[in-house]
C-alpha positions in Angstrom: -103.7 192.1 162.3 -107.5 191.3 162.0 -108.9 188.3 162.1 -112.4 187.6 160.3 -114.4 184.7 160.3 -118.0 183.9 158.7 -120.3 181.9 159.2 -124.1 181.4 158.4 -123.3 180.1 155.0 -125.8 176.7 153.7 -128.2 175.5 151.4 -131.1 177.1 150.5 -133.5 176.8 148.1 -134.1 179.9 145.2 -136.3 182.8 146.4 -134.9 181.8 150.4 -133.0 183.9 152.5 -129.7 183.5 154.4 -127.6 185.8 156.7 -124.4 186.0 156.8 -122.4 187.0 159.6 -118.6 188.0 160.4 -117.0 188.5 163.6 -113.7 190.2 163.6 -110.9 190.2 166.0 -111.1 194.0 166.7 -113.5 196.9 166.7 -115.0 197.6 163.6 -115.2 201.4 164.3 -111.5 201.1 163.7 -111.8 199.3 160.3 -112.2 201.8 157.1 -114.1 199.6 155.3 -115.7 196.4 155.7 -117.3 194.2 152.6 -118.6 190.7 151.4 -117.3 189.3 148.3 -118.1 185.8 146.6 -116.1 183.5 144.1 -118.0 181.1 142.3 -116.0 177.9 140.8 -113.9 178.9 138.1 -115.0 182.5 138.0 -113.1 186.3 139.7 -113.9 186.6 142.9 -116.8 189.8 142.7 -117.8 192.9 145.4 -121.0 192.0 146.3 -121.7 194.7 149.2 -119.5 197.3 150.9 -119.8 199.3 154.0 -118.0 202.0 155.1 -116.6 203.4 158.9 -119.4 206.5 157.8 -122.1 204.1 156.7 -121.8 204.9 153.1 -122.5 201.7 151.2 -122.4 200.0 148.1 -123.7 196.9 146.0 -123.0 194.7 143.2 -125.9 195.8 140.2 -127.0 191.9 140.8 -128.0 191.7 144.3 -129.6 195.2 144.9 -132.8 194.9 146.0 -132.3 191.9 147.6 -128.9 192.1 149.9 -128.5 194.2 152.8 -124.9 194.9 154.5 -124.7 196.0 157.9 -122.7 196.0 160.9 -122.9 196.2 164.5 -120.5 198.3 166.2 -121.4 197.0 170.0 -120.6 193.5 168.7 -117.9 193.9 166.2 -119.9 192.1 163.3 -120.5 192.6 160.1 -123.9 190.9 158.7 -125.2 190.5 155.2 -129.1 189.8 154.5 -129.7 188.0 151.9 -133.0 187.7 150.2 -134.7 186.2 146.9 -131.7 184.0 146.7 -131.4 182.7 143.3 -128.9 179.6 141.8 -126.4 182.6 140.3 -125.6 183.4 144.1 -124.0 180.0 144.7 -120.6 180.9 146.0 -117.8 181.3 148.9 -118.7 184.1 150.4 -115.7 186.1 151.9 -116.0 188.8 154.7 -113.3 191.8 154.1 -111.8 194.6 155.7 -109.8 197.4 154.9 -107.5 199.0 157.6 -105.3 202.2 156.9 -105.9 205.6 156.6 -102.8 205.6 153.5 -101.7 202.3 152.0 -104.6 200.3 153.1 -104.9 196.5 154.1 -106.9 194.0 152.9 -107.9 191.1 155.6 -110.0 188.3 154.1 -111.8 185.7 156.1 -112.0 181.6 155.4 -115.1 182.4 153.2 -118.5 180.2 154.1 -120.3 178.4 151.6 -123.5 179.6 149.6 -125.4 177.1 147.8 -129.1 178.2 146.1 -130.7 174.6 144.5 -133.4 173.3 144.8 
């Protein structure tokens, strides 16, 4: 099993930043991939960033520019930057990971609230 949790979610006004961070239960060198997703009320829960174990990375259309993923190896975290926040980010953010070199897992954390109002 791995065990995620966030935390750094809050309110922030638009055009604010916020980090995000997610500590996991084991090393992340052993997780294939790790991302960040959000669910807004009433809407699919979305891929906002994704890194993988070789550093590859990838972001939803509507945060490039302006979200960073990254992790730390030495402290088993995985961090997301967020800048220029704007009200359309307003979400639960949700740190992932995927384990398996075959059928692969998905592990989800308790997500951490994003609000962007001013």
């Amino acid at each position: 099993q791995v065990q995620l949790v966030e935390s750094g979610g809050g309110l922030v006004q638009p055009g604010g930043s916020l980090r995000l961070s997610c500590a996991t239960s084991r090393s992340i060198s052993s997780i294939y991939a790790m991302g960040w997703y959000r669910q807004a009320p009433g809407k699919q829960r979305e891929l906002v960033a994704r890194i993988t174990n070789g550093g590859s990375t990838n972001y939803a259309d509507s945060v490039k520019g302006r979200f960073t993923i990254s992790r730390d190896n030495a402290k088993n975290t995985l961090s997301l930057q967020m800048n220029s926040l704007k009200p359309e980010d307003t979400a639960v953010y949700y740190c992932n990971a995927e384990v398996g070199f075959t059928a692969r897992i998905n592990y989800w954390g308790q997500g951490t609230q994003v609000t962007v109002s001013s």
